[in-house]
VEXMAR-574838 format. One line per field, with one value per residue (C-alpha): residue number from 0; residue in one letter; chain; x, y negated, z. Coordinates in Angstrom, 1 decimal, always signed. Layout:
! residues N
pos c(NUM_...)
code c(A_...)
unit c(A_...)
xx c(X_...)
yy c(Y_...)
zz c(Z_...)
***
This chain:
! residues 465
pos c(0_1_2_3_4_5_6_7_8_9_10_11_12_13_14_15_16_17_18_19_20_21_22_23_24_25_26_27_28_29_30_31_32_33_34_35_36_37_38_39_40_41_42_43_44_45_46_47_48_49_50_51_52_53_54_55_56_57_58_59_60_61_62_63_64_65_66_67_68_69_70_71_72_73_74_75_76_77_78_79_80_81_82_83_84_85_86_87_88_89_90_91_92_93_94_95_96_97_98_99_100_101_102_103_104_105_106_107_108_109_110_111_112_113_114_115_116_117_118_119_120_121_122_123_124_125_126_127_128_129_130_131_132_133_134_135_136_137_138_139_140_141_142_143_144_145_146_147_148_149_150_151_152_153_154_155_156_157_158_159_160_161_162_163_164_165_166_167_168_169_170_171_172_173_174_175_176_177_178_179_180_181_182_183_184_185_186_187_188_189_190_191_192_193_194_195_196_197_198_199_200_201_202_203_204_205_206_207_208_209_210_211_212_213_214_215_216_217_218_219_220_221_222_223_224_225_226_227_228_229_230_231_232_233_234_235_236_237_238_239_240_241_242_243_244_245_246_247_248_249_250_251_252_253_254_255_256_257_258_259_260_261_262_263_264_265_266_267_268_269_270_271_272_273_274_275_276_277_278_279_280_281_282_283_284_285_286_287_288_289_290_291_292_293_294_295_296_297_298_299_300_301_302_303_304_305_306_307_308_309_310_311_312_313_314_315_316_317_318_319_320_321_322_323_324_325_326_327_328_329_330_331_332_333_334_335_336_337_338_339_340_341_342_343_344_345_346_347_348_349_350_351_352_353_354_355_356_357_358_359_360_361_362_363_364_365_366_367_368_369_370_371_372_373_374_375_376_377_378_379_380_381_382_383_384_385_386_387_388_389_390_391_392_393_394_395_396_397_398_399_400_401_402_403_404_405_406_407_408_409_410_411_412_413_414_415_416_417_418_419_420_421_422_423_424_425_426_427_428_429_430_431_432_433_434_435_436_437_438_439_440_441_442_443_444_445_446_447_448_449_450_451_452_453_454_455_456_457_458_459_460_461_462_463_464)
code c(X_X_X_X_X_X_X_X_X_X_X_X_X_X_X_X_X_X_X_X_X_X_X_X_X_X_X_X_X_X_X_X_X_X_X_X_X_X_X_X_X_X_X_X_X_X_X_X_X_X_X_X_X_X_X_X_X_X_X_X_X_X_X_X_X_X_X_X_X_X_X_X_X_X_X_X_X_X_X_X_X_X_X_X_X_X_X_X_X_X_X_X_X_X_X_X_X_X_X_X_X_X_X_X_X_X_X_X_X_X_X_X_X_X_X_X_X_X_X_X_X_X_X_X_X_X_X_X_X_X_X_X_X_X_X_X_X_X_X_X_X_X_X_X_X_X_X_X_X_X_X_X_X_X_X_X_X_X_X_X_X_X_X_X_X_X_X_X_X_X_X_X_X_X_X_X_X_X_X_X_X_X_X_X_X_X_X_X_X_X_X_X_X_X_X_X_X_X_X_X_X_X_X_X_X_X_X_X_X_X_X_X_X_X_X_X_X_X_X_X_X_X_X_X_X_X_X_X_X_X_X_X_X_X_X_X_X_X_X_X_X_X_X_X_X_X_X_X_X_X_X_X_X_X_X_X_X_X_X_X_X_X_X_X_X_X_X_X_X_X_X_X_X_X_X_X_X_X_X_X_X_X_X_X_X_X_X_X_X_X_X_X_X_X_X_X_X_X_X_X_X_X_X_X_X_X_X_X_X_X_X_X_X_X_X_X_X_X_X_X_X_X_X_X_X_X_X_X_X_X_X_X_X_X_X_X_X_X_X_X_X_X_X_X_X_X_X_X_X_X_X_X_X_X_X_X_X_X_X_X_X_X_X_X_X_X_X_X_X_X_X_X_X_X_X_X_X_X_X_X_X_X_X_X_X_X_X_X_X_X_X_X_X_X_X_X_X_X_X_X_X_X_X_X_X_X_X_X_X_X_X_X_X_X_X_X_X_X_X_X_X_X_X_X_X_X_X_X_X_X_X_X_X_X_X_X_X_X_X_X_X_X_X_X_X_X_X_X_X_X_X_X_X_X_X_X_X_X_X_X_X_X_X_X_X)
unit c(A_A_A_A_A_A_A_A_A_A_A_A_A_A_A_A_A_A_A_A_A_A_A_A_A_A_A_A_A_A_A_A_A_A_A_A_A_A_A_A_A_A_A_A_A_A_A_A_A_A_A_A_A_A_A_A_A_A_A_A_A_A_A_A_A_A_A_A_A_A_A_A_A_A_A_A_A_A_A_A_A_A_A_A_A_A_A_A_A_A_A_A_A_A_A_A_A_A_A_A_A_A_A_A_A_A_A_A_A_A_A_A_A_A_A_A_A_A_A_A_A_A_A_A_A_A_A_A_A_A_A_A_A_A_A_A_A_A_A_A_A_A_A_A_A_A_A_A_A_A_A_A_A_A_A_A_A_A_A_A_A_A_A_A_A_A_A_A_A_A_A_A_A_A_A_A_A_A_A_A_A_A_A_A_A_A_A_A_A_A_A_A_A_A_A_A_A_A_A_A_A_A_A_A_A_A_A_A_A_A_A_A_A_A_A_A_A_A_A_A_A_A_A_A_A_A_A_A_A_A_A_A_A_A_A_A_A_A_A_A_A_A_A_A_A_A_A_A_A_A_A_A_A_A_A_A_A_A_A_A_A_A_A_A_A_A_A_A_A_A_A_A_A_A_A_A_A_A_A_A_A_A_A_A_A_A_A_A_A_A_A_A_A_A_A_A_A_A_A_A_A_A_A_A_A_A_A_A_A_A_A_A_A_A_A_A_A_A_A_A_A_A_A_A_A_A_A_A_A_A_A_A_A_A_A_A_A_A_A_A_A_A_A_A_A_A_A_A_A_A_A_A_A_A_A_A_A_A_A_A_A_A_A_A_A_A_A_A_A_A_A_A_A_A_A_A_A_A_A_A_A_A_A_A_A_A_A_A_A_A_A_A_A_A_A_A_A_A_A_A_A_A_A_A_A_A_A_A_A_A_A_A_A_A_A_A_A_A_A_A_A_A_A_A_A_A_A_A_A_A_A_A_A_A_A_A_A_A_A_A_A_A_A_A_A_A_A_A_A_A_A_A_A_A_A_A_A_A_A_A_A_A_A_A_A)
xx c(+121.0_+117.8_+118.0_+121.1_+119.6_+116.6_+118.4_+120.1_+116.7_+115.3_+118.7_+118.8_+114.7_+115.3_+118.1_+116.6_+113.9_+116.5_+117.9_+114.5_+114.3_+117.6_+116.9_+113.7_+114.8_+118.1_+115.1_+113.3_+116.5_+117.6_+114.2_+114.3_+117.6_+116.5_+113.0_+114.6_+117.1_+114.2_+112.7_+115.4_+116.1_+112.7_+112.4_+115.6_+114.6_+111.5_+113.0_+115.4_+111.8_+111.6_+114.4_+114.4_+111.3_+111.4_+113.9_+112.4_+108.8_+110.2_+112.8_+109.8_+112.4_+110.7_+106.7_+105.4_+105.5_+103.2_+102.6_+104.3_+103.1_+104.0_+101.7_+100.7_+99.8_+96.6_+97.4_+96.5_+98.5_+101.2_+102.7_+103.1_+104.4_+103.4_+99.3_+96.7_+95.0_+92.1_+93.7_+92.0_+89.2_+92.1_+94.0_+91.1_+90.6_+94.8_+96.2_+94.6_+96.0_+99.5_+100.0_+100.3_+103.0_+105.7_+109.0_+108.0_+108.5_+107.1_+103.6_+101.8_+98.2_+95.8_+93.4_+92.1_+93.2_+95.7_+97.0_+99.0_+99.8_+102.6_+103.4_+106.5_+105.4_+108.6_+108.7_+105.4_+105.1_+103.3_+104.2_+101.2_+102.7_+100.9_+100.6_+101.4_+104.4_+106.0_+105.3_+107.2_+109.7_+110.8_+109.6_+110.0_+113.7_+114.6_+113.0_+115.0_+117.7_+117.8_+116.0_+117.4_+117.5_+117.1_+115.2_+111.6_+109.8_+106.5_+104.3_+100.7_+97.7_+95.7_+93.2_+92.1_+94.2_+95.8_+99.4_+100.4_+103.6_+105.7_+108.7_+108.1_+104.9_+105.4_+104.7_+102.5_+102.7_+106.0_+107.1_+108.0_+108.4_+105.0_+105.5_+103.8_+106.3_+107.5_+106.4_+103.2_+101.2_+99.3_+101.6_+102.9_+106.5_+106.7_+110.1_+111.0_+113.8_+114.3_+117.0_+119.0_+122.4_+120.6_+117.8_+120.1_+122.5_+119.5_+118.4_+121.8_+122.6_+119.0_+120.5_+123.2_+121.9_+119.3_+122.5_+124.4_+121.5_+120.9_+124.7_+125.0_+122.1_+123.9_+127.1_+125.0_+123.0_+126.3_+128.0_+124.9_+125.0_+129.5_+128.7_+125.9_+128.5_+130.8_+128.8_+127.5_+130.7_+132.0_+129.6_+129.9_+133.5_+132.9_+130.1_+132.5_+136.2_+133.3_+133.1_+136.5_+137.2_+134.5_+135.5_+139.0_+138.4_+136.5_+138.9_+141.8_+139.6_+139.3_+142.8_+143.6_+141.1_+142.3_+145.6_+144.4_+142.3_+145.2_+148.1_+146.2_+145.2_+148.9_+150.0_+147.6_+148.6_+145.9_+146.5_+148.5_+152.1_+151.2_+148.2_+150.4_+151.5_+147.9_+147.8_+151.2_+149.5_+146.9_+149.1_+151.1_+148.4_+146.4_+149.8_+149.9_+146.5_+147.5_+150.3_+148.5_+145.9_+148.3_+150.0_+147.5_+147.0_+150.0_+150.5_+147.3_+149.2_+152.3_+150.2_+147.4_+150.2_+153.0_+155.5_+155.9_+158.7_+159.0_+162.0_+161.2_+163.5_+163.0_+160.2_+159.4_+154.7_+154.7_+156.9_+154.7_+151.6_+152.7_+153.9_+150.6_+148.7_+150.8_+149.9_+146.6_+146.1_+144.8_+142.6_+141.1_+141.2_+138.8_+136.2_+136.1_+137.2_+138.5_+141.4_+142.1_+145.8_+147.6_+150.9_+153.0_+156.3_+157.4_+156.6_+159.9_+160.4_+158.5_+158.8_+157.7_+158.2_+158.7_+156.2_+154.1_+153.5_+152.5_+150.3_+148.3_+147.6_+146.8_+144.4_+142.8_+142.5_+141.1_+138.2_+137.8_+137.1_+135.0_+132.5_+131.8_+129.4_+127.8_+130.1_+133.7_+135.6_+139.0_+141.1_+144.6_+146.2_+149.6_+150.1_+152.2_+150.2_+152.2_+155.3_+153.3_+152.8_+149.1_+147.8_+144.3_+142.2_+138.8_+136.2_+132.1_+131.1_+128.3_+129.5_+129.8_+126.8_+127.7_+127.5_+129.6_+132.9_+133.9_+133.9_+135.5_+139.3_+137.6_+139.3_+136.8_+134.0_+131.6_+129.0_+125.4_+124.1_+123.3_+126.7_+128.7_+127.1_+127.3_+130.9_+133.6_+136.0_+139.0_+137.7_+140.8_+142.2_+141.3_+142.5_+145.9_+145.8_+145.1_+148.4_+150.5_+149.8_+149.8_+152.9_+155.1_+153.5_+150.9_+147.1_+144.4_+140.9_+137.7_+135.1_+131.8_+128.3_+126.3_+125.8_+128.0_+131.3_+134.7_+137.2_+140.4_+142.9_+146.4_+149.1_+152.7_+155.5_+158.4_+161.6_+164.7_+168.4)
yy c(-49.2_-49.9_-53.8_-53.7_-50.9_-53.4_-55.9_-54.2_-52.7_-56.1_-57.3_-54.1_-55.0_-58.5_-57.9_-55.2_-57.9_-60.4_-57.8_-56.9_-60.6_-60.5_-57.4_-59.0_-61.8_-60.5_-58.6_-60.9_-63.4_-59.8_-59.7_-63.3_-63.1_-59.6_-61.1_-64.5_-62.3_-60.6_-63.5_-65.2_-62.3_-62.0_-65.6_-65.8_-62.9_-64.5_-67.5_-66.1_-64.3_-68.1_-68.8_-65.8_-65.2_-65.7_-63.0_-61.0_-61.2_-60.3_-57.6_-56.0_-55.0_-55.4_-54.9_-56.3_-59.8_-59.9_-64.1_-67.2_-70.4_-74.3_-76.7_-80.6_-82.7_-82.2_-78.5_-78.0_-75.3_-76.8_-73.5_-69.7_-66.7_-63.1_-62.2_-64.9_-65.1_-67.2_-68.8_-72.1_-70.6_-69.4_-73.0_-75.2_-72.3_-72.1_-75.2_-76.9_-74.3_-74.2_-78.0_-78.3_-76.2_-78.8_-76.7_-74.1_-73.8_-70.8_-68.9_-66.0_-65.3_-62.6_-63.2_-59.9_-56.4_-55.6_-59.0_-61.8_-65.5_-66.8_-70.9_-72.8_-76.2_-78.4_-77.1_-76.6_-73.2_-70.2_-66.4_-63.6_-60.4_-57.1_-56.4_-52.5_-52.6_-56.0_-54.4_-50.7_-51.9_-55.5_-55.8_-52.0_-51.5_-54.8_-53.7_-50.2_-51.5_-53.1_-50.5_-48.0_-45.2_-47.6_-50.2_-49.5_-51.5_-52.4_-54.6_-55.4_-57.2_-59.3_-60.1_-56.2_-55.7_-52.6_-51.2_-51.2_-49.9_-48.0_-45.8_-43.4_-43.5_-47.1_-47.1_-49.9_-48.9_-50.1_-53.4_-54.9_-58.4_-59.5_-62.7_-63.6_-63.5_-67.0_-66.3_-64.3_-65.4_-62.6_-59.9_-59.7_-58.3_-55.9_-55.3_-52.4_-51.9_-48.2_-46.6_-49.9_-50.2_-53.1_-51.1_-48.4_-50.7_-51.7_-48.0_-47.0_-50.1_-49.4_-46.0_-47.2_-48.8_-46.3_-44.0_-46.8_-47.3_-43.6_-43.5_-46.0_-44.1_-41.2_-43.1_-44.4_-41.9_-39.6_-42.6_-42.7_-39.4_-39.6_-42.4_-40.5_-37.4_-39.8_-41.8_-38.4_-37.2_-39.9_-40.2_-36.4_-36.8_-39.8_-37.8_-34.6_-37.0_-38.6_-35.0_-34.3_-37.1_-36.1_-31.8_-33.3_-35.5_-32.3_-29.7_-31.9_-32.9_-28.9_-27.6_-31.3_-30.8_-27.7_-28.3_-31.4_-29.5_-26.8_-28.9_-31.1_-28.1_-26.5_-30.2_-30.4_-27.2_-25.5_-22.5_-19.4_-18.3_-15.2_-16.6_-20.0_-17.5_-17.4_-21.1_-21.8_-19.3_-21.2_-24.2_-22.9_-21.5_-24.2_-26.4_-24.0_-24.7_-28.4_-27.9_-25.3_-28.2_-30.6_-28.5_-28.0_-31.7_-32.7_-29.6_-30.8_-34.2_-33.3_-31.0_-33.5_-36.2_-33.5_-34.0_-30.6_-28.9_-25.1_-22.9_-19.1_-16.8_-12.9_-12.8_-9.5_-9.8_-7.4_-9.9_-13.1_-11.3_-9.9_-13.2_-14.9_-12.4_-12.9_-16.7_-15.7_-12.8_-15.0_-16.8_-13.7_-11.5_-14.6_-14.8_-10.8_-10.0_-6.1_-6.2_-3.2_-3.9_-1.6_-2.8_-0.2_-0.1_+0.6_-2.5_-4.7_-8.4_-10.3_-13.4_-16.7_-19.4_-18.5_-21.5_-21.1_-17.5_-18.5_-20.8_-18.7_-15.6_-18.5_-20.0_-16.4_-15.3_-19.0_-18.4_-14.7_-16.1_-19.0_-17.3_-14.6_-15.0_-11.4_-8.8_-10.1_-7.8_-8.2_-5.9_-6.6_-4.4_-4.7_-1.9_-1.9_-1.2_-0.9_-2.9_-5.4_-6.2_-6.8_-8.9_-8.3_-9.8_-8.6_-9.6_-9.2_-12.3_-14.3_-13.9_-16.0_-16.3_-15.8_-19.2_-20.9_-17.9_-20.1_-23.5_-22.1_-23.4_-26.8_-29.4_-30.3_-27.8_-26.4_-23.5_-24.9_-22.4_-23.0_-21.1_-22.6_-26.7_-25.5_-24.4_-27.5_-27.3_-29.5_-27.6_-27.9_-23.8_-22.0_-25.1_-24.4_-20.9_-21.4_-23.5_-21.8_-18.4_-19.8_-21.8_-18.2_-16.4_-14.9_-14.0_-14.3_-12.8_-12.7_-10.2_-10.6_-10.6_-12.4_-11.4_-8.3_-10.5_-11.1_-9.9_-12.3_-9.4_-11.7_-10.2_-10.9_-10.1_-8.0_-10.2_-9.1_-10.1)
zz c(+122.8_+121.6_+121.3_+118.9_+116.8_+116.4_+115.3_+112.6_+111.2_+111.1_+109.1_+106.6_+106.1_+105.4_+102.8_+101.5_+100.9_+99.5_+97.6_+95.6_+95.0_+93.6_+91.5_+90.6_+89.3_+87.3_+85.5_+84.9_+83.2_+81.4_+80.2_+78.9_+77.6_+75.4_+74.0_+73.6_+71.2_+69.3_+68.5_+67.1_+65.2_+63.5_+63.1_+61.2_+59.1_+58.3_+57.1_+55.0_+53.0_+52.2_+50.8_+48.5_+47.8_+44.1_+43.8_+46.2_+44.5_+40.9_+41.8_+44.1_+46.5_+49.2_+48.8_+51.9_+50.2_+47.9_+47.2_+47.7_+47.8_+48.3_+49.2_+48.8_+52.1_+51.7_+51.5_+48.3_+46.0_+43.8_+42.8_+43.6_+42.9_+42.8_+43.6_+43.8_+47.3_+48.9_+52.0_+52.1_+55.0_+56.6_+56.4_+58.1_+61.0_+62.0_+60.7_+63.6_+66.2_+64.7_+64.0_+67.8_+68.2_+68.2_+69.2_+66.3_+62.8_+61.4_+62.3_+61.2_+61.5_+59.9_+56.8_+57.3_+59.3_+56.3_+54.8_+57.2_+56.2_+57.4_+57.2_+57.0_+58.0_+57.6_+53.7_+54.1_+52.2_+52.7_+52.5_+52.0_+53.8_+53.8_+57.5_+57.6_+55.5_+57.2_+60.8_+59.6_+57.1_+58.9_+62.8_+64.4_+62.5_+64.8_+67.9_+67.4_+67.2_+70.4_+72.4_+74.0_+76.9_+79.2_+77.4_+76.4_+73.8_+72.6_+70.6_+71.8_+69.0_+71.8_+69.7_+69.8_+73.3_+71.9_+71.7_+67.7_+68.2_+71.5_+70.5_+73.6_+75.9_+78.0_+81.6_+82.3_+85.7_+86.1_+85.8_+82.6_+80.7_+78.3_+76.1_+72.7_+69.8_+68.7_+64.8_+65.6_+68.5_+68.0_+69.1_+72.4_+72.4_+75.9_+77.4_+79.9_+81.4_+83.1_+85.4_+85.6_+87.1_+89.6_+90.7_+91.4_+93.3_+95.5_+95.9_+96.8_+99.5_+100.7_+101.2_+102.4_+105.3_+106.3_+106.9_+108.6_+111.1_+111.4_+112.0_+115.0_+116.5_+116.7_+117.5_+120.7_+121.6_+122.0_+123.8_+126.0_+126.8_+127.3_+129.4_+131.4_+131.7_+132.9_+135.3_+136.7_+137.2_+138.7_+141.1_+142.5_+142.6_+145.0_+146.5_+146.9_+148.3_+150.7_+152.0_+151.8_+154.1_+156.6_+156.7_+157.1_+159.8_+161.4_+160.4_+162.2_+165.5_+166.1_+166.6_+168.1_+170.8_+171.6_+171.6_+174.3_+176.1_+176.6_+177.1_+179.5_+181.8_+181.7_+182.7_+185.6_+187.2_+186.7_+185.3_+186.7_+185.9_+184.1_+182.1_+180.8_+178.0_+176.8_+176.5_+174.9_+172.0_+172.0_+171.3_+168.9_+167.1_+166.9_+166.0_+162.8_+161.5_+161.8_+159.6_+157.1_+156.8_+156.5_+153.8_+151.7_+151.5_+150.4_+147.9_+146.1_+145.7_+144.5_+142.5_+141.3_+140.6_+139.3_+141.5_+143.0_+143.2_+143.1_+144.2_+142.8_+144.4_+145.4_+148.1_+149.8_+149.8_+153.2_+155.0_+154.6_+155.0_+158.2_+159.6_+158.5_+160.1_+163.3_+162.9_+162.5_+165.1_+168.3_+166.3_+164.5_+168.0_+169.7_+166.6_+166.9_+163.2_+162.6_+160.2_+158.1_+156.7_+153.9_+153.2_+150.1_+151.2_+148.3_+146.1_+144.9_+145.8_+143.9_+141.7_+143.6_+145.9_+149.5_+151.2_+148.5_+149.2_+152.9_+151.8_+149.1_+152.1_+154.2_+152.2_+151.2_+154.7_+155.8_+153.1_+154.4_+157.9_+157.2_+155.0_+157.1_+159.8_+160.9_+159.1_+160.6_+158.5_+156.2_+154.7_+153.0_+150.6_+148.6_+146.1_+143.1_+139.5_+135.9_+136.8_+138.5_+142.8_+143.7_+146.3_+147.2_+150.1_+150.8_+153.3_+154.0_+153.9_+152.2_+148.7_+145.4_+143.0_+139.5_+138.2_+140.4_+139.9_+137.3_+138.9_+142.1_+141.1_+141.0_+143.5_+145.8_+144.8_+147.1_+146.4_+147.2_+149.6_+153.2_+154.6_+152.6_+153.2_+157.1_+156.9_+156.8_+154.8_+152.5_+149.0_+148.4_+148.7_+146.2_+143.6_+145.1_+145.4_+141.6_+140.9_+142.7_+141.0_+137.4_+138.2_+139.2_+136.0_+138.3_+137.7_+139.7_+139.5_+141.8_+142.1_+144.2_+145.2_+146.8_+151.0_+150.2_+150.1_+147.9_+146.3_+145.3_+143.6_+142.4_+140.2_+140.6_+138.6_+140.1_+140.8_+138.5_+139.1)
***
């Protein structure tokens, strides 16, 4: 179990891996995309301050531009508009910086904390901005508009390393996207995206998995533990038909002997006229506990594979257990049991089969004689009980405990106590008595206690026309 759980685990850590990477990098080309998008934005808006300047400087409409300028070569003034403003220090200190910036166009830089230049080098102009109003009025309306709940934005001066403008608290914790703006190297434009549909995919297959694996482990583990059930059970069923075989075997070499040992001594001779009677009991007795064992076998299979056959007809209860106990009465009279027998006479017929009614008192009065080893006594009783005929069989033997009265209908079971291991038998009795009652509408139900001995107590229904 444990070898195909691992190999899972390792599999759900390695694409959770992959999957991070994947997140990761979706960021980071989301990222790109978005400040790639800014900047074109700003740029283009700065550009267009260029080509209106003139109408923007006398209509005052917008007041962060406060000077235009163009330029020679040599970067001398030709001509301006609006205020009049020393840039020349400024020129020699970033011309040298910007000039190298081959792939861009326009760049701003600071002549002091309040006023910014910004340079268009192919036309070779110059715009005087005044910082506060340019950031509030032209950069943070463009960065609103494209943030969002789930897009954080920020702009970072690294020349003083501070935060100049965050629309809600950013978590630099977290990861985000930093890159300098194309038009104002100055600023760093900070992108954060929050409670993304990607991350949550991850977080959710991450999920996903976790449960999957928990899943099979559970899956396993209960088909462990079905397989451990099953493997037990299997092997004390084979355990319990090994023993059935070997109390068979014994239960037939018993009667088989004696019937041998009898019929050999009659056929020698041996034995006088008026005690052959004695041995031909003997016999036929013996002959009858062959064929109740044999019985019993065969019931269980027709049973087990449900192919028995039952004929239910009007059977007077006194009769059979009479003739059983006839059967019976040599072999109870040499093992010294006292019999107490109370038969109501006036009980009806009852529902049932005929053979299966032999068979059930035999099977009762078998258990009754193997389980009792010092107090050798039964007692039957028939008596009639709101329209229903009772069987009950009683003896004083060694008793059932309590947690085996339920597992007693078993095939094959056998109580672990000493008596009981000592005492061969098929296991096969009580199973049948079982079937046999449920199959003519019967109930059956056992009372007892351990070394004080049992009481089986079986309800039949009244046979009507």
């Amino acid at each position: 179990m444990s070898l195909p759980v691992l190999i899972i685990s390792i599999n759900t850590f390695l694409n959770a891996q992959e999957d991070q990477e994947i997140v990761s990098d979706v960021q980071n080309r989301q990222l790109q995309n978005l400040h790639f998008s800014i900047n074109q934005q700003i740029r283009e808006i700065v550009l267009s301050y260029f080509s209106d300047a003139g109408r923007i400087i006398e209509e005052r409409k917008n007041s962060f531009l406060l000077s235009w300028v163009k330029l020679d070569k040599d970067g001398s003034q030709l001509e301006h508009l609006g205020a009049n403003y020393s840039f020349g220090e400024f020129l020699k200190q970033e011309d040298g910086k910007f000039s190298k910036e081959a792939t861009n166009q326009i760049k701003i830089g600071s002549i002091n904390d309040s006023i910014l230049i910004c340079r268009n080098y192919p036309k070779n102009e110059l715009l005087i901005l005044d910082k506060d109003k340019f950031l509030r009025n032209e950069l943070i309306p463009v960065l609103f508009l494209n943030s969002n709940e789930s897009i954080q934005l920020a702009l970072k001066q690294s020349s003083v390393n501070r935060i100049i403008y965050q629309k809600k608290e950013f978590n630099s914790s977290a990861f985000y996207f930093e890159e300098a703006l194309w038009v104002w190297p100055d600023i760093q434009l900070m992108i954060q995206i929050s409670n993304n549909s990607l991350e949550e995919l991850r977080q959710w297959k991450q999920t996903r998995s976790i449960v999957v694996i928990s899943l099979l482990i559970i899956i396993l583990s209960f088909a462990m533990f079905l397989f451990y059930k099953t493997y037990k059970k299997e092997k004390e069923l084979s355990r319990l038909k090994t023993d059935f075989v070997a109390n068979v075997s014994h239960e037939l070499k018993t009667p088989i002997a004696l019937i041998r040992m009898n019929a050999e001594t009659l056929e020698l001779g041996r034995v006088k006229e008026e005690k052959k009677n004695n041995y031909y009991r003997v016999i036929i007795s013996e002959t009858e506990r062959l064929t109740h064992l044999i019985n019993t076998i065969l019931n269980f299979s027709k049973i087990d594979s449900g192919k028995k056959k039952y004929v239910f007809q009007a059977v007077d209860l006194n009769e059979k257990v009479e003739l059983v106990l006839a059967q019976y009465e040599i072999f109870l009279d040499k093992n010294g049991f006292q019999r107490t027998v109370e038969l109501d006479k006036s009980i009806q017929n009852i529902y049932a089969d005929p053979n299966d009614i032999t068979e059930i008192i035999l099977n009762l009065l078998d258990n009754a004689v193997k389980y009792s080893k010092d107090e050798k006594r039964i007692r039957i009783k028939t008596f009639k009980k709101d329209k229903h005929v009772f069987l009950e069989m009683k003896d004083s033997g060694s008793g059932i405990a309590d947690k085996d009265l339920s597992l007693i209908y078993e095939p094959f079971f056998r109580a672990e106590n000493p008596l009981n291991q000592q005492t061969k038998g098929t296991g096969l009795g009580l199973s049948l008595v079982k079937e046999m009652v449920n199959a003519c509408g019967g109930k059956i139900e056992v009372m007892s206690k351990l070394n004080e001995g049992t009481i089986f107590r079986i309800q039949f229904n009244n046979w009507s026309e």
